[in-house]
Structures are given as C-alpha cells and as structure tokens.
N, C-alpha and C positions, 0 to 999 in steps of 0.2 A: 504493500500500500504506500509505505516511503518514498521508495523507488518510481511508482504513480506520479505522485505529486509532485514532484523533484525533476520529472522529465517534462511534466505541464508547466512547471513554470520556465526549464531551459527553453521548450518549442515557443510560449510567449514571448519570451527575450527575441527569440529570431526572426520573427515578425516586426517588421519598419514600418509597413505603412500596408493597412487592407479599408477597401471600401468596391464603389459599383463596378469600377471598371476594373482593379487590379489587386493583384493578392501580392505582396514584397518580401522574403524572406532573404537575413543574410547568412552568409556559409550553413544555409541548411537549403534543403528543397523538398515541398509540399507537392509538385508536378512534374513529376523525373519522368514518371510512368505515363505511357500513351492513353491517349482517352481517361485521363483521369474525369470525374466528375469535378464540375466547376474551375475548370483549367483547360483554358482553349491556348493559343500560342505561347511560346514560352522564350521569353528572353533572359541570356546571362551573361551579366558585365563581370569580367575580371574585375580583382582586385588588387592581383596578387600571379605571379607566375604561376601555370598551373597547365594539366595536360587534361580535353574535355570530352569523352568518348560518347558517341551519338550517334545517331542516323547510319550505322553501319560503318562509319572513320572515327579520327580521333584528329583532334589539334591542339596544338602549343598555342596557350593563348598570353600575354602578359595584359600589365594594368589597365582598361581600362577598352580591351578586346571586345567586341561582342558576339555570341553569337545565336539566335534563332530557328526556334523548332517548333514546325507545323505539331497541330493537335496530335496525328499519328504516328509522330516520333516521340521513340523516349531518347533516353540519356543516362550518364551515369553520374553524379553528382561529386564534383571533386573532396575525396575526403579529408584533405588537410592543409587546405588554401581558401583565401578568401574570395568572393563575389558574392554576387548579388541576383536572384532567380526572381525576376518580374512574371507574373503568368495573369495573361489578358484573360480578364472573365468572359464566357462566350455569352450571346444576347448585353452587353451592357449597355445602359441607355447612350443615346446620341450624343457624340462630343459637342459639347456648347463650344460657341465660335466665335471669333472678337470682332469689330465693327467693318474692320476693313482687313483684305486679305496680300500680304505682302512679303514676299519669300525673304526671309533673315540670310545678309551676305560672311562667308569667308567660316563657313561651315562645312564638315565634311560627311556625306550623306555615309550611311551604314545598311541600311537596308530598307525598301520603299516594298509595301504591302497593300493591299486592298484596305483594309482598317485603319492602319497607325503606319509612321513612320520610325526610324531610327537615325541618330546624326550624334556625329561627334561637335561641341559646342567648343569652339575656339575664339579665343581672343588675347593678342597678345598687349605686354603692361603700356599703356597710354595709349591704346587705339581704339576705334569706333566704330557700331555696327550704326549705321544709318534705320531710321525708322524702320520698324519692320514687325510682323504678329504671328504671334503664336494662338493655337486653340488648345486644351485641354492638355496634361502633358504631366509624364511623370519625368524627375529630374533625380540626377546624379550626381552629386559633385564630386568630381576628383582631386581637383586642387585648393588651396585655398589662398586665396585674393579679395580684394575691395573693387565694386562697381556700381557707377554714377547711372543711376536708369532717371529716364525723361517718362510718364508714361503719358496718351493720351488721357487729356480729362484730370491727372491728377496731380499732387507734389513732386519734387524732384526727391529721389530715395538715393539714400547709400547702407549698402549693400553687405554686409561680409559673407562670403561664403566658405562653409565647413565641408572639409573633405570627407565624403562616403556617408554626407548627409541626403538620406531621400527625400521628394516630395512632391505632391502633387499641387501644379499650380492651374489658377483660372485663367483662362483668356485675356489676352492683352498685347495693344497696341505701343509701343515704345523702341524706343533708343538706348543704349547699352552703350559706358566708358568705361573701359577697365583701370581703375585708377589708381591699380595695388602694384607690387612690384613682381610679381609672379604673375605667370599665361592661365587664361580661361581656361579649363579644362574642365565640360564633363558630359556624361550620357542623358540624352535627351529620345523619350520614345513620346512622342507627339500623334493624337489621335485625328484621323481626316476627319473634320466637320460634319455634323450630320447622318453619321453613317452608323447605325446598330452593332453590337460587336458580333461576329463572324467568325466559323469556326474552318472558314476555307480561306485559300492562298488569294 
C-alpha cells in the first residue's frame, strides 16, 4: 500500500502541464504504447543526450531534438535521460486564434501536421522578430534569457524565461526583443486554428 502511494505521488510530480488539448509529462511517458486511450500524437523534446527507439528505428537525439509519433506508433521511453512527452488529446476542442494571422520570422520549422505544428523558436541576444501571431500553443523553454514583447492591444512586458519551463499560452499578436544576453531557444508545438484535434496525419 506504501509502495501505492509513493508511486502516485512520483507519476504526479511528472506531470507539467494537462488540460483539453495536451497531456505533458517529464522523463516519464503516459503514451509510449500505440493507441493508447486519450493519446493521439505524441511529441518528444530532448532534454538531454539520449538514444529514442520507435516506429521500427532508433535515433540519437540531443537537447532540444524532437521527434513525432502518429497515434499507431509506439516507442520506447528513454530510461535514464531527460525530455519531455507532449501527447495531443485526440477530439480537442478548436484552437482559438489571434486577430490577425502572420507567420513569426527567423524560426526553424520541425514538423508541419494537419492539427499542430512544431518549430524551433530562435532569437539571438539584441534582435527582433517583427510583428507576428501565434494561436494556441504549448511552449518549451530551453534557455534562459530576458525578452521585451510589444503585444497588440496591451502593455509592453519583460519577460524572463526559465529553462525546461512548460506552458500553455493564449493567442496573441506581438513583437519579441531579446534583450538578455543569451539566444532564444525553445520548443514550440503550435495548434492550426480552428481545426478539432485529429487522430490522423
């Protein structure tokens, strides 16, 4: 019965962040196995060197790697390295969408999907992403730095960001200055607009 409770509180510790659209666990995974119930796609950010066995291969992945697995793939969950297992709830309601629709520059795409996307989020220390929006979106941070955001409609914000901090942000139209002394760095899976969550490619 010890032993019970003892493993319920470590699987709560591993859980970051669950609500409609995503389930977040770190160095553990809740959606290894194909067709789990309530785990449609499954995304995993390194955190940490590590080797990721799946879909019939394996890859070396290092920090901040990603990689993506349809509903029908499993995988083997790295046992002694850090990352992060994002698993898209299938049916989630419709990603809300910000006013205006305008692709964010000097970004590095990772993987583009029927649902959600994937993008490595770069910014180096004193530069600037000109106006640009996001919709619905879980966030990763890898590094951490200070950044001057402009948003539509609101205050001007400064920023600090915490490494292998998760979270789930709302829509929003803004500007971004990185005004720390270390690079942007971090994983961004970003939901297409209006679109139900989907348990196909």
């Amino acid at each position: 019965m010890i032993d019970l409770f003892l493993s319920l509180i470590l699987a709560a510790d591993q859980v970051v962040l669950d609500n409609e659209y995503v389930h977040v666990t770190r160095s553990a995974s809740w959606c290894a196995a194909a067709n789990t119930p309530d785990c449609g796609f499954r995304v995993i950010v390194a955190l940490d060197d590590l080797v990721l066995a799946g879909a019939g291969s394996s890859q070396r992945m290092t920090r901040g790697d990603v990689a993506v697995f349809q509903p029908d793939e499993s995988y083997e969950p790295p046992a002694s390295s850090a990352f992060i297992e994002v698993a898209i709830k299938p049916n989630h309601p419709p990603a809300q969408f910000p006013t205006a629709t305008i692709a964010p520059q000097k970004n590095a795409l990772c993987y583009d999907g029927k649902d959600f996307f994937v993008f490595e989020e770069r910014l180096a220390p004193g530069d600037t992403r000109p106006r640009h929006s996001h919709s619905e979106r879980v966030v990763i941070q890898l590094n951490q730095t200070r950044l001057r955001q402009w948003p539509d409609g609101g205050d001007v914000l400064l920023i600090e960001t915490t490494p292998e901090r998760v979270s789930f942000n709302s829509p929003v139209v803004h500007a971004v200055q990185n005004v720390g002394d270390t690079p942007l760095r971090g994983i961004v899976i970003e939901f297409k607009p209006g679109l139900v969550g989907t348990t196909s490619k």
